[in-house]
C-alpha positions in Angstrom: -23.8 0.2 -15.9 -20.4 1.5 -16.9 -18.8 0.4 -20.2 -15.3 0.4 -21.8 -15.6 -0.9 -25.7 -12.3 -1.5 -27.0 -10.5 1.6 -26.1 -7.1 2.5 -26.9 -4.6 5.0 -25.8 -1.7 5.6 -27.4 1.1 8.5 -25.6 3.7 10.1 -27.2 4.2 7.1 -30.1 3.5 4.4 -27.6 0.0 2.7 -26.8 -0.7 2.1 -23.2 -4.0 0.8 -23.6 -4.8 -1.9 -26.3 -8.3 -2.5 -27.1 -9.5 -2.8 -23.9 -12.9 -4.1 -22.7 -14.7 -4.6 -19.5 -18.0 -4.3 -18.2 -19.2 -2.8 -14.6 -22.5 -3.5 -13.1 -24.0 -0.1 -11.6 -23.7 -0.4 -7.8 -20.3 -1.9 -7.8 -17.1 -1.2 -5.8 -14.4 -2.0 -8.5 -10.3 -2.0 -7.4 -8.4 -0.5 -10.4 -4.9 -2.2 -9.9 -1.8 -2.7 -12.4 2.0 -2.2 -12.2 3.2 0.7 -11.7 3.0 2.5 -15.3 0.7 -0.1 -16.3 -1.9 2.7 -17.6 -3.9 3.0 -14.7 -4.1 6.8 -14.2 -4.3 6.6 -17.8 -7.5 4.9 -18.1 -9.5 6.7 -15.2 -8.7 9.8 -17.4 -10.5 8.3 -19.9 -13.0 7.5 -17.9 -13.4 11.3 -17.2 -12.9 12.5 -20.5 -9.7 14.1 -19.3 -8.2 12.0 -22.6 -10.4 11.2 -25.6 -9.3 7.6 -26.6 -7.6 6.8 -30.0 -10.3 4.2 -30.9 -13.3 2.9 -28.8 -15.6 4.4 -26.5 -17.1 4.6 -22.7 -20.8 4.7 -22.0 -22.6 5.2 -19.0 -26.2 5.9 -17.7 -27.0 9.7 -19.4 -27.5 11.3 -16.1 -25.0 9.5 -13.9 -23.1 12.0 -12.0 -19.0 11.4 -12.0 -16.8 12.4 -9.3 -13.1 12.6 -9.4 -10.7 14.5 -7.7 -8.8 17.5 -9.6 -5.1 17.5 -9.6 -4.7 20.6 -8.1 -5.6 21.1 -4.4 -8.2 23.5 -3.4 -6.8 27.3 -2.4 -7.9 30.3 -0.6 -9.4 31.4 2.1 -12.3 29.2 2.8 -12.5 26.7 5.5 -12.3 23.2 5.0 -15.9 23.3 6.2 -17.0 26.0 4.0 -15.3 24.1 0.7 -17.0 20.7 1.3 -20.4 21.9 2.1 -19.8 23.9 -1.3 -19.3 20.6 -2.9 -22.8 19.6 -3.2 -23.4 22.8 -5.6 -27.4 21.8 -5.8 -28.1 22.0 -2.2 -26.1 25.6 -2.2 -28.0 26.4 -5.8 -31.5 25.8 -3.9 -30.4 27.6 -0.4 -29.5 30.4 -2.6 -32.8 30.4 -4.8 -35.0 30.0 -1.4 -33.3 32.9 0.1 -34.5 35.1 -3.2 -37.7 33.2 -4.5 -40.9 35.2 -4.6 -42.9 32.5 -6.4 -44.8 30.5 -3.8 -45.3 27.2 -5.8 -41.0 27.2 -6.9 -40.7 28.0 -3.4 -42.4 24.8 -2.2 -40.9 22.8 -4.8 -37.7 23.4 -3.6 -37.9 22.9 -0.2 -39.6 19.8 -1.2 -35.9 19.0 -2.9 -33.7 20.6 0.1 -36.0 17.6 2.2 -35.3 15.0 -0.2 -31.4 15.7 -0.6 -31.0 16.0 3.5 -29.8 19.5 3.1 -30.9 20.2 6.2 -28.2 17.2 7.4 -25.7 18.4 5.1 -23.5 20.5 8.2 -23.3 17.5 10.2 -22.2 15.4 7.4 -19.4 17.5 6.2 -18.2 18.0 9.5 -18.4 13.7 9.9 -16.4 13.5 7.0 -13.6 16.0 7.6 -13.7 14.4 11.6 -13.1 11.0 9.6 -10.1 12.3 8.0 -8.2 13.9 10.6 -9.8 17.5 10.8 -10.9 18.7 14.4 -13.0 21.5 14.7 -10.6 23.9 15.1 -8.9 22.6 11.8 -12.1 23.1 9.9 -12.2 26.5 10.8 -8.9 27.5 9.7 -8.7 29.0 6.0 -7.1 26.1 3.2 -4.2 28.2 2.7 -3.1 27.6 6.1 -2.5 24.0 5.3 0.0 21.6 3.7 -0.7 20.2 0.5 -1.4 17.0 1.6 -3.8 18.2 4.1 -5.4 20.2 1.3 -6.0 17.0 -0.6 -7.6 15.7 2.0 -10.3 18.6 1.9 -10.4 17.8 -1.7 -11.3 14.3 -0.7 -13.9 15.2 1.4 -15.6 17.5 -0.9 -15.7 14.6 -3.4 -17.1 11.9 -0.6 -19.7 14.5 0.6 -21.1 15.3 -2.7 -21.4 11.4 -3.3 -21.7 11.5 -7.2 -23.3 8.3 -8.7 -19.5 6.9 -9.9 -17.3 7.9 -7.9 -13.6 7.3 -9.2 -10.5 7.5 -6.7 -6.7 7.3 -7.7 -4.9 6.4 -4.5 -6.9 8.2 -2.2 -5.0 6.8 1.1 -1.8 8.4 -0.3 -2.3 11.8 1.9 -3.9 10.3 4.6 -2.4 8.3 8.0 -3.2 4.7 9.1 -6.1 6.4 11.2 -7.7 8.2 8.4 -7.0 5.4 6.0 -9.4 3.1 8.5 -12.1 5.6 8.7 -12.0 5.5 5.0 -12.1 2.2 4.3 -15.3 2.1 6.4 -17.1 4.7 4.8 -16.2 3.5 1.0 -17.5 -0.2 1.8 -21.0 1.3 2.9 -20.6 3.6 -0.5 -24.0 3.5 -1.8 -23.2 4.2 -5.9 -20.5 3.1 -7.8 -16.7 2.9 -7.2 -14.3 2.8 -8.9 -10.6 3.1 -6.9 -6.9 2.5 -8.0 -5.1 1.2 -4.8 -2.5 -0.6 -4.1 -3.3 -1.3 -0.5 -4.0 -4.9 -0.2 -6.6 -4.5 2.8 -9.2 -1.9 1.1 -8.7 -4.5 -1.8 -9.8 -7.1 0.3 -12.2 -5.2 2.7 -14.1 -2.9 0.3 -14.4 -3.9 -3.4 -16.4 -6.6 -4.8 -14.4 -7.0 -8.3 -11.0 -6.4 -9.4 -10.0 -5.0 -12.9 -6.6 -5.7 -13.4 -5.0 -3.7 -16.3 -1.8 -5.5 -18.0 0.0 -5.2 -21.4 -2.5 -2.9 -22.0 -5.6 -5.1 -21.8 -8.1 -5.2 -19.1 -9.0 -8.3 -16.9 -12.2 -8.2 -14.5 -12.0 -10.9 -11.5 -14.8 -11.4 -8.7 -14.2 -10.7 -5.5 -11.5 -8.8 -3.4 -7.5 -9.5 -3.7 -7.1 -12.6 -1.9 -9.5 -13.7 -4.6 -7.9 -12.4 -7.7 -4.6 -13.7 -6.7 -6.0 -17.0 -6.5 -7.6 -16.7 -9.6 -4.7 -15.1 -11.2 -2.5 -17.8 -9.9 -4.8 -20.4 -11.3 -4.2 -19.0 -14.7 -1.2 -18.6 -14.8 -0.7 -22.5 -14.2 -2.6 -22.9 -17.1 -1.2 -20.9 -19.3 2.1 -22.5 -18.5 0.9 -26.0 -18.9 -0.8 -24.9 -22.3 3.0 -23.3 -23.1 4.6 -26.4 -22.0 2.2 -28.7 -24.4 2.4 -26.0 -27.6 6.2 -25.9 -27.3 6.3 -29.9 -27.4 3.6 -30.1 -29.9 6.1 -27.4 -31.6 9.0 -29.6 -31.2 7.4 -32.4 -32.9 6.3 -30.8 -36.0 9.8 -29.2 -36.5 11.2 -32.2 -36.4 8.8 -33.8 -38.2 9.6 -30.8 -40.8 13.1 -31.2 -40.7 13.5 -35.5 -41.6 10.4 -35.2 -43.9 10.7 -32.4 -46.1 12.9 -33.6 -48.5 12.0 -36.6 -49.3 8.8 -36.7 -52.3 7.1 -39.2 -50.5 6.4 -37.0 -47.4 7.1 -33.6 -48.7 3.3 -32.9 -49.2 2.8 -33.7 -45.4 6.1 -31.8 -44.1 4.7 -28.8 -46.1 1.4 -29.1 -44.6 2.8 -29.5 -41.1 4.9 -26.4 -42.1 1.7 -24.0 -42.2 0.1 -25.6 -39.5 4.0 -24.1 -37.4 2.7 -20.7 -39.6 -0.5 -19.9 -38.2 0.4 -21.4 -34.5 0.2 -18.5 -32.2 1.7 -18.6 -29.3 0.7 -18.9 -25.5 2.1 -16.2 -23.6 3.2 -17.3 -20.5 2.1 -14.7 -17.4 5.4 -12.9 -16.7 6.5 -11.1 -13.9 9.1 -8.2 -13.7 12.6 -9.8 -12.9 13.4 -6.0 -12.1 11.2 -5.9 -9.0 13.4 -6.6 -6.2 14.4 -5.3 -2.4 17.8 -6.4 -1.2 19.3 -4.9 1.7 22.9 -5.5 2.5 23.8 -7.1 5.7 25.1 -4.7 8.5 28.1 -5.5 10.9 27.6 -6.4 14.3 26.9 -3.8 16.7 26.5 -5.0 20.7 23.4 -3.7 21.9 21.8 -1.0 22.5 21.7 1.0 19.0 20.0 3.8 20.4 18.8 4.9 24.1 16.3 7.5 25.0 16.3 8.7 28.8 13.7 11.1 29.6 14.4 12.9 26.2 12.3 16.0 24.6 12.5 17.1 21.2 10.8 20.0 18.8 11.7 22.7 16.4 11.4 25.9 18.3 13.6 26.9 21.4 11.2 25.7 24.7 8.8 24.5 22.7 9.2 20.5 22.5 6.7 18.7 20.0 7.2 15.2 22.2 8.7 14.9 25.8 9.6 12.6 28.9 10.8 10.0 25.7 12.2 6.7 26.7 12.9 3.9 24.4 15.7 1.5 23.5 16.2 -0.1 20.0 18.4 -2.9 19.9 20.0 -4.6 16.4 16.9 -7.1 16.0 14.0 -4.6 16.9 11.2 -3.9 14.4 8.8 -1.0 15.6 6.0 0.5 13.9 5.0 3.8 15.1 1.3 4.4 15.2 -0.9 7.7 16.0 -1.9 10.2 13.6 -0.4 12.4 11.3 0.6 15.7 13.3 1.3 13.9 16.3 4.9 13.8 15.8 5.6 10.4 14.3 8.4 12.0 11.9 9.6 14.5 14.6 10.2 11.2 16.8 11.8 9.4 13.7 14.0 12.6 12.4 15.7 12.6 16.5 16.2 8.7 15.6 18.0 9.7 12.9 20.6 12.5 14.4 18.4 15.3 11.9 17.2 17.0 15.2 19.1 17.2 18.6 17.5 16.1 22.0 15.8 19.3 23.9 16.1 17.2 26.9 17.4 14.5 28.7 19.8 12.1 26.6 20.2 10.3 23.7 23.0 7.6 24.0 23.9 5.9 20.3 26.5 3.1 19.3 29.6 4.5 18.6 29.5 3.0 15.2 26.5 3.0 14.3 25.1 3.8 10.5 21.4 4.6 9.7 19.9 4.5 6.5 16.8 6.8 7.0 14.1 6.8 4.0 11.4 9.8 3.4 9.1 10.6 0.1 10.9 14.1 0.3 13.9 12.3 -0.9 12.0 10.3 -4.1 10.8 13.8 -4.9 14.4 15.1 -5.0 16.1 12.8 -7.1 17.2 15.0 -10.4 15.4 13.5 -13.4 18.0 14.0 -16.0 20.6 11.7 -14.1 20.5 8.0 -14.3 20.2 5.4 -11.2 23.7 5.1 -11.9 25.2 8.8 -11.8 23.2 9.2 -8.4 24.8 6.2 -7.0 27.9 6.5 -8.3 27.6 10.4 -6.3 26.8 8.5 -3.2 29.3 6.1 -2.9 32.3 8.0 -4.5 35.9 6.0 -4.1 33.7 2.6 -4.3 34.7 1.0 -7.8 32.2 0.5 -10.5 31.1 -3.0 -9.8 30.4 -2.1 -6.0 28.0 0.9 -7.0 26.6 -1.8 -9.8 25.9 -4.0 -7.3 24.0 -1.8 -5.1 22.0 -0.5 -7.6 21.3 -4.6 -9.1 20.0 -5.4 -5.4 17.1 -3.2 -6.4 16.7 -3.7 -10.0 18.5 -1.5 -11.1 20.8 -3.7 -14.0 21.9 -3.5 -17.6 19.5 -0.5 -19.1 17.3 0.3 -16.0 20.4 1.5 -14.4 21.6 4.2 -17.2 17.6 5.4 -18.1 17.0 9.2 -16.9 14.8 9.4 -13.6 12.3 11.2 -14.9 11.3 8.1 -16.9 11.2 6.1 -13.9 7.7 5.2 -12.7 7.5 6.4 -9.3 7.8 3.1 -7.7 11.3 2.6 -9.6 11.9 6.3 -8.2 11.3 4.9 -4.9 13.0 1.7 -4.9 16.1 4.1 -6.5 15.8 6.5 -3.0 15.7 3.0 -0.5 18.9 1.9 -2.8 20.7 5.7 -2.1 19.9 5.1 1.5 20.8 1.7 2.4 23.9 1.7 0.5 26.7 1.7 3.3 24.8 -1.1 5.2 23.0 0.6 7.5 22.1 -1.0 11.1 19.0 0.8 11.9 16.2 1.8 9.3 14.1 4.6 9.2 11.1 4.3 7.1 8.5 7.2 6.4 5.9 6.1 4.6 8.0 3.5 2.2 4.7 2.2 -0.1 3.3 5.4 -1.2 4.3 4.8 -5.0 4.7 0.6 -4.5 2.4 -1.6 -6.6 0.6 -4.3 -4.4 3.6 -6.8 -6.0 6.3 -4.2 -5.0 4.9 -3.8 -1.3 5.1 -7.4 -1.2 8.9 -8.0 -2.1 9.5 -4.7 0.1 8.0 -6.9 3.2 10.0 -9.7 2.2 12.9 -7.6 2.1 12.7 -5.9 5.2 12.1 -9.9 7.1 15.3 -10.5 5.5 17.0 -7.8 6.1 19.5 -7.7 9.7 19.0 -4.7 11.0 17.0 -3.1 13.2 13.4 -1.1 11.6 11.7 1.8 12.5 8.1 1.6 10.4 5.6 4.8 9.6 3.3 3.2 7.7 -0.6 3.5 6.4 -0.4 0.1 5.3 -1.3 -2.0 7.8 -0.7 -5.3 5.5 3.1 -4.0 6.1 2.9 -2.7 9.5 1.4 -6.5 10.8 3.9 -8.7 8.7 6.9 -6.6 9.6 6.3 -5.3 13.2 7.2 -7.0 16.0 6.9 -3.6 18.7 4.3 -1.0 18.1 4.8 2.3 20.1 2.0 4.9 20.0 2.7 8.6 19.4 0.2 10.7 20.5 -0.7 13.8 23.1 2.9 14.5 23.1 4.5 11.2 24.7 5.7 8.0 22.3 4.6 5.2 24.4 4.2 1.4 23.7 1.1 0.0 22.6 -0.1 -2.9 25.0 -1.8 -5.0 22.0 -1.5 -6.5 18.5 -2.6 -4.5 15.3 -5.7 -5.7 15.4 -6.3 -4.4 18.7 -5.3 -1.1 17.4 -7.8 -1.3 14.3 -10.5 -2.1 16.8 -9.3 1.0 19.4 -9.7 3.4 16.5 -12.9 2.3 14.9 -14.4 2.2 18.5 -14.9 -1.7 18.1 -15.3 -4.6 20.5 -13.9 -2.1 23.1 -14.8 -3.0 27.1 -17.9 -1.3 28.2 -18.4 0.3 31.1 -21.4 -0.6 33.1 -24.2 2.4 33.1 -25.3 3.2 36.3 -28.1 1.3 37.9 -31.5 2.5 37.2 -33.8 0.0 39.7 -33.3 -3.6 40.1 -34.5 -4.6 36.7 -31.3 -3.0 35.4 -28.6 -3.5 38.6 -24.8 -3.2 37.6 -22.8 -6.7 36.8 -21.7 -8.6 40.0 -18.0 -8.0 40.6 -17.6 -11.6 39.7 -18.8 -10.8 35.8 -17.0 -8.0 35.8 -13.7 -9.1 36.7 -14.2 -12.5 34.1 -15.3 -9.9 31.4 -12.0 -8.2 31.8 -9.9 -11.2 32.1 -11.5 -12.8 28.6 -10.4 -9.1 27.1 -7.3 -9.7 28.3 -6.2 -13.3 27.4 -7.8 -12.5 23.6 -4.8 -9.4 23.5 -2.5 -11.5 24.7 -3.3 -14.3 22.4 -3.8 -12.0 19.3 0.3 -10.3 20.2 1.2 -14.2 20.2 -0.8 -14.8 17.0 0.8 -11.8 15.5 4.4 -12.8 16.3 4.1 -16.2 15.0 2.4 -15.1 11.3 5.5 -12.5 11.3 7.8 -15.6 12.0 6.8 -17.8 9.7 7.0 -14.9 7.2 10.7 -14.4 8.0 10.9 -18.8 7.7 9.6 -18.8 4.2 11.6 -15.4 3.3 14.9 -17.6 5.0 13.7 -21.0 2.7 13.3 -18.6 -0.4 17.0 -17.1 0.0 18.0 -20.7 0.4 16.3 -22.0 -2.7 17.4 -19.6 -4.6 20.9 -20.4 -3.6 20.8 -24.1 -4.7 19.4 -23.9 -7.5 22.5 -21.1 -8.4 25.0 -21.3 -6.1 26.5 -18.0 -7.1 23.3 -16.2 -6.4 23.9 -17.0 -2.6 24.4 -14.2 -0.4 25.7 -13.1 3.5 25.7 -16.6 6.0 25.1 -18.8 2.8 27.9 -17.8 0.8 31.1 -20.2 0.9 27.8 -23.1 2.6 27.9 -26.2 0.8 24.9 -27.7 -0.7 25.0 -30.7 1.8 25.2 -27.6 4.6 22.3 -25.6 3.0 19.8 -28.7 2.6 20.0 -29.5 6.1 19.8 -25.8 6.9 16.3 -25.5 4.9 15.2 -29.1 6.1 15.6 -27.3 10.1 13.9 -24.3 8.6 10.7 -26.4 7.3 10.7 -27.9 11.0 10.6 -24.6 12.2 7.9 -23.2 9.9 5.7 -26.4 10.6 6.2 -26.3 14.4 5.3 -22.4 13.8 2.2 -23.2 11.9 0.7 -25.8 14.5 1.3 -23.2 17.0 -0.2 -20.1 15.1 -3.5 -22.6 14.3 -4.1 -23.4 17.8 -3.9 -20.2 18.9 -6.1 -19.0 16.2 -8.9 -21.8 16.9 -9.0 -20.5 20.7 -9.1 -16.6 19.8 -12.1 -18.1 17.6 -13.2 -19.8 20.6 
């Protein structure tokens, strides 16, 4: 059991953590989530020792071994194989003593513990692992300091997984790694057999893999049961609560300062006015749950552009002269597409996306674009560039120089960015304002085709959630990479696989493609037939088998259309509520609408949505079926 009494951190004059308590059960997976800056990083730290709290303390079983991964990623010469099997330093401490050993009963005792910790196994395991994460075995066998840093945090990962301490703490391990790698992850963690302890802000290893949630806000420390989905509910459940008991103190209020106010000066009544006067003294009051009125994705409407944006006829594109990374290309985007590209990382995903974007010219073949068309084309590289001692508004005000002061105001208030947010230095930006700052800098002559590489790697869970919104909004065309396959569902309409050289479009819904790369419910081929006790399938079988596998795809692309429909419906309804309750808050088709015009607007919307719904449920109940 792993406990946190009533710790507090305080950083450079200000506390992050504020007498915080919880509780975890040994055995438990346990998501670590907050706002971004909330203290999370800050906390796991503690938990480490990395930080010795200001006041309170962590205690956890005396020989409990933790495992965390170091900020700085492994170097040298070694393999990736040779690192993580170096991990598990008492199987190499006890290979090394057998090899030297001349006492016969120490001998025996520790091949007696090489047998109990499979370190016999130990080879096949690393190499699992690193296979899990994207390493073939000719990547293993490459030294570290051939690699990237992000694939050298994915040895580092891998070390830490194979050397499977008994709490093992994770800060957003899926950051380095591709959709793929993210799955195989997510798989191993649920089966984890100690304790976990993960931030994440991906909603579906929330959901799939932990069993509690410890939600860290205003500096205190909440834990809920269950996954996300769960603590949402929860959450939203108290929330309610807290606003009703708000709603009743600030009445009750009310009435005693009124009460107060006729009664105090009169003798008869003073005694109870005074009384009623210290009761208003030592009232405390109920916090209402608020949310960040700063946290917001708005992307301005492009022009019309007849379609198609882009055209790719038997194109070929790479970096070195003869040497293309992807050939025989062809794909068409037109103004409405959303496409997620899937495959994994080193397949050429952001080569494909950078020729998108006019950053690298076609080898071969063509590459027709609209005449007038503007891309807005989003990477991490460019969060990491942004200078930290300008503000949100000297960088926009850069980017859009000859735009007045209110335009380049605007653009930065459609992402939060207002009133002090949008004169504080970057460097004291969390990293998810950083990045909501880099989508602003992008997107801020209207683009009509998006290019996003990995947009959620420094979102919150709330953040990714508004970003989604945003981009179902949003009029343009989207081209998606993404790990996040919350994202890549809701927002996707076209998925198109990279991979083996060729960009070609996947025949199936997400799900489908989460099945393909954890080898589930795939077709099975028949084995050959071994007497007539075990005879091959009649053609008949066969053919129905295939045909069942084939409606289910079909039905689960229809099921995922209509759930990204209905999210664009409610996004739609939103933008229209929003507008009637303020009028002046209404933006693109809506301004100049009348209220009369916009009611009947949402009240075809709702039809919509409902009709949607039905449709998406019966669907649903025969994929079930």
């Amino acid at each position: 059991m792993l406990t946190i009494s009533g710790i507090t951190v305080r950083l450079g004059g200000r506390t992050i953590i504020d007498r915080a308590s919880a509780t975890v059960p040994t055995g438990a997976r346990v998501g670590l989530i907050g706002r971004n800056g909330a203290g999370k990083s800050t906390l796991m730290k503690v938990l480490i020792g990395q930080i010795e709290p200001d006041e309170g303390s962590v205690d956890m079983p005396r020989r409990a071994r933790l495992g965390y991964i170091a900020q700085e990623a492994p170097n040298g010469t070694a393999t990736p194989f040779e690192t993580v099997l170096a991990a598990d330093t008492e199987r190499a401490a006890l290979l090394d003593e057998a090899e030297t050993c001349l006492d016969a009963d120490r001998l025996a005792d520790v091949h007696e513990r090489l047998i109990a910790i499979d370190a016999y196994t130990a080879p096949a395991r690393a190499a699992r692992i690193l296979i899990g994460l994207g390493f073939d075995e000719a990547m293993q066998a490459q030294p570290l300091d051939s690699f990237s840093g992000g694939w050298k945090m994915r040895v580092a990962l891998a070390s830490l997984l194979f050397s499977q301490p008994d709490v093992l703490l994770l800060d957003e391990p899926s950051n380095h790694l591709d959709l793929e790698a993210t799955l195989w992850l997510e798989n191993f963690l649920r089966s984890y057999p100690g304790t976990l302890i993960v931030i994440s802000h991906e909603r579906d290893l929330l959901n799939n893999v932990v069993d509690n949630i410890l939600h860290l806000q205003g500096g205190k420390v909440t834990l809920y049961p269950g996954g996300y989905d769960s603590f949402e509910r929860q959450r939203a459940e108290r929330a309610a609560q807290a606003a009703a008991a708000q709603a009743a103190q600030s009445a009750q209020r009310a009435k005693l300062e009124d009460y107060v106010r006729r009664n105090s000066a009169r003798a008869s009544t003073a005694k109870q006015a005074q009384s009623r006067a210290k009761m208003l003294a030592k009232m405390q009051p109920v916090v209402a749950m608020l949310e960040d009125p700063s946290l917001t994705f708005d992307f301005p409407s492009p022009s019309e552009l007849r379609p198609p944006l882009i055209t790719l006829d038997m194109a070929a594109v790479g970096y070195a002269p003869g040497q293309p990374i992807l050939k025989r290309l062809n794909l068409r985007i037109d103004p409405d597409d959303r496409i997620a590209l899937l495959g994994r990382n080193g397949n050429g995903k952001t080569t494909l996306a950078r020729l998108l974007a006019g950053q690298l010219p076609a080898m071969e073949g063509g590459m027709t674009t609209s005449g007038k068309l503007a891309i807005g084309y989003f990477t991490q590289y460019q969060v990491e560039e942004l200078a930290g001692s300008d503000t949100p508004l000297l960088h926009m005000t850069r980017a859009m120089a000859g735009k007045t002061p209110a335009a380049v105001r605007a653009q930065l208030g459609r992402f939060g960015f207002s009133g002090d947010k949008a004169t504080t230095e970057v460097s004291r930006l969390s990293g998810g304002e950083r990045a909501r700052l880099a989508l602003a800098l992008v997107t801020r002559d209207a683009p009509h085709l998006l290019i996003l590489d990995e947009p959620t790697n420094h979102l919150d869970v709330d953040a990714r959630e508004a970003l989604v919104q945003a981009l179902n909004a949003y009029q343009g065309a989207v081209i998606l990479i993404s790990h996040d396959r919350h994202m890549v569902e809701l927002t996707a309409d076209r998925l198109v696989l990279v991979d083996d050289g060729a960009a070609t479009p996947y025949d199936g819904s997400m799900e489908d493609y989460i099945d393909f790369v954890l080898g589930r419910n795939q077709p099975k081929a028949d084995t050959p037939a071994k007497g007539a006790a075990t005879s091959a399938k009649p053609a008949a079988d066969k053919a129905a088998t295939q045909a069942a596998w084939q409606a289910r795809r079909e039905l689960g692309k229809q099921i995922s259309k209509a759930e990204k429909d209905m999210a664009k419906l409610q996004a739609r309804i939103a933008e229209i509520d929003a507008a009637l309750a303020d009028p002046a808050k209404a933006t693109g088709p809506l301004k100049g609408m009348n209220l009369g015009a916009m009611g009947k607007l949402r009240d075809d919307l709702e039809a919509q949505l409902a009709a949607t719904e039905a449709q998406w449920l019966e669907w649903s109940e025969q994929v079930e079926g």
